[in-house]
C-alpha positions as CSV (number, residue, x, y, z in Angstrom):
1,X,-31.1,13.1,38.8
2,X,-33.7,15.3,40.3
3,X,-35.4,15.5,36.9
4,X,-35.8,12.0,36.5
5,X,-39.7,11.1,35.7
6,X,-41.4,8.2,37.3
7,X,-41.5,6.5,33.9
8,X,-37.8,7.2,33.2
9,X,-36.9,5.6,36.6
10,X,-38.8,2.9,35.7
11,X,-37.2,2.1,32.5
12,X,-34.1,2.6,34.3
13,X,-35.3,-0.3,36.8
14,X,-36.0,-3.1,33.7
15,X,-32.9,-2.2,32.3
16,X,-31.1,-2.9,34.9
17,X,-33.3,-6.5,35.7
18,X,-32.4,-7.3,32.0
19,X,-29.1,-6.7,32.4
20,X,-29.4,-9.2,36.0
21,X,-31.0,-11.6,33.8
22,X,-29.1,-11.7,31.1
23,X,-25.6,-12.3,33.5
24,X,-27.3,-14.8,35.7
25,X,-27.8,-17.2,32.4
26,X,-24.1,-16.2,31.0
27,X,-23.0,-17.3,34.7
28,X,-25.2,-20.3,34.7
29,X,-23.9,-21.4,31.2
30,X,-20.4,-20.7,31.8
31,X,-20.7,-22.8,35.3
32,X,-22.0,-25.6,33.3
33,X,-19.6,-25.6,31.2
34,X,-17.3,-25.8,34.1
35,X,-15.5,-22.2,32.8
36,X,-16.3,-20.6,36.0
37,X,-16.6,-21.7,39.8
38,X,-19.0,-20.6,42.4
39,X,-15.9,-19.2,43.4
40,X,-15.1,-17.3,40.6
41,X,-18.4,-16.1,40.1
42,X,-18.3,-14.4,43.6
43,X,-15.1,-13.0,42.9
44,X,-16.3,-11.0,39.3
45,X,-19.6,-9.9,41.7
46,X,-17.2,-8.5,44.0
47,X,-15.1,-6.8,41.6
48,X,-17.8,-5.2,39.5
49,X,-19.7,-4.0,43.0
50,X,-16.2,-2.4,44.1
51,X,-15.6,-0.6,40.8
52,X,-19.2,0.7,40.3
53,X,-19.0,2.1,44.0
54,X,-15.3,3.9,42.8
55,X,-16.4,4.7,39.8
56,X,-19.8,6.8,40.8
57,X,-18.3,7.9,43.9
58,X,-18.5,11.3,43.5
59,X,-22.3,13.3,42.9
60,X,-20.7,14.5,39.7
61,X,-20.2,11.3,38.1
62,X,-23.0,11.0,35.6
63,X,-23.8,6.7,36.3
64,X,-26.4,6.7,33.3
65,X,-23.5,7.4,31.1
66,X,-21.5,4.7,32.4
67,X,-24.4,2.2,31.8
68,X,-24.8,3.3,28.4
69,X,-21.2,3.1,28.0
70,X,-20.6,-0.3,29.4
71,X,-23.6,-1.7,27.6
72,X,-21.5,-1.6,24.6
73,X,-19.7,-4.4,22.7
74,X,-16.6,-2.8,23.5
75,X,-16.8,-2.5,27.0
76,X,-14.6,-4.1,29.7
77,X,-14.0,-3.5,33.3
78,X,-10.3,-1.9,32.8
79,X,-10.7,1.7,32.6
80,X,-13.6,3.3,32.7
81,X,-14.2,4.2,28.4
82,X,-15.8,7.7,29.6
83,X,-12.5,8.7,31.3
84,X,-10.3,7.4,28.9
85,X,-12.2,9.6,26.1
């Protein structure tokens, strides 16, 4: 990470908002559609914060990876697809 460019970083940063954005209106919709509580909502939050922290919780852990690999399709919160490879 200490070779990151200012520009990289920043890419980095609207990724990550577009990825904020794009969950707040698939948690908006699906609490509309009464598929998910407040509640619920919280609960997923707290979950994915927990297993990002476990997951990257070592210096070694290479997080850029693990966006790119839970950005896919495929993805789900079960196992982490780098460690399962």
């Amino acid at each position: 990470m200490d070779n990151v460019t200012a520009a990289e970083w920043r890419l980095l940063l609207r990724l990550v908002l577009a990825q904020r954005l794009e969950i707040n209106a698939i948690e908006s919709a699906l609490k509309r559609a009464k598929a998910l509580t407040d509640a619920e909502v919280k609960a997923i939050r707290t979950q994915a914060s927990e297993t990002a922290t476990a997951w990257s919780s070592d210096d070694r852990d290479d997080v850029l990876a693990l966006i790119r690999i839970h950005s896919s399709c495929e993805a789900t919160m079960l196992v982490p697809p780098a460690r399962e490879q």
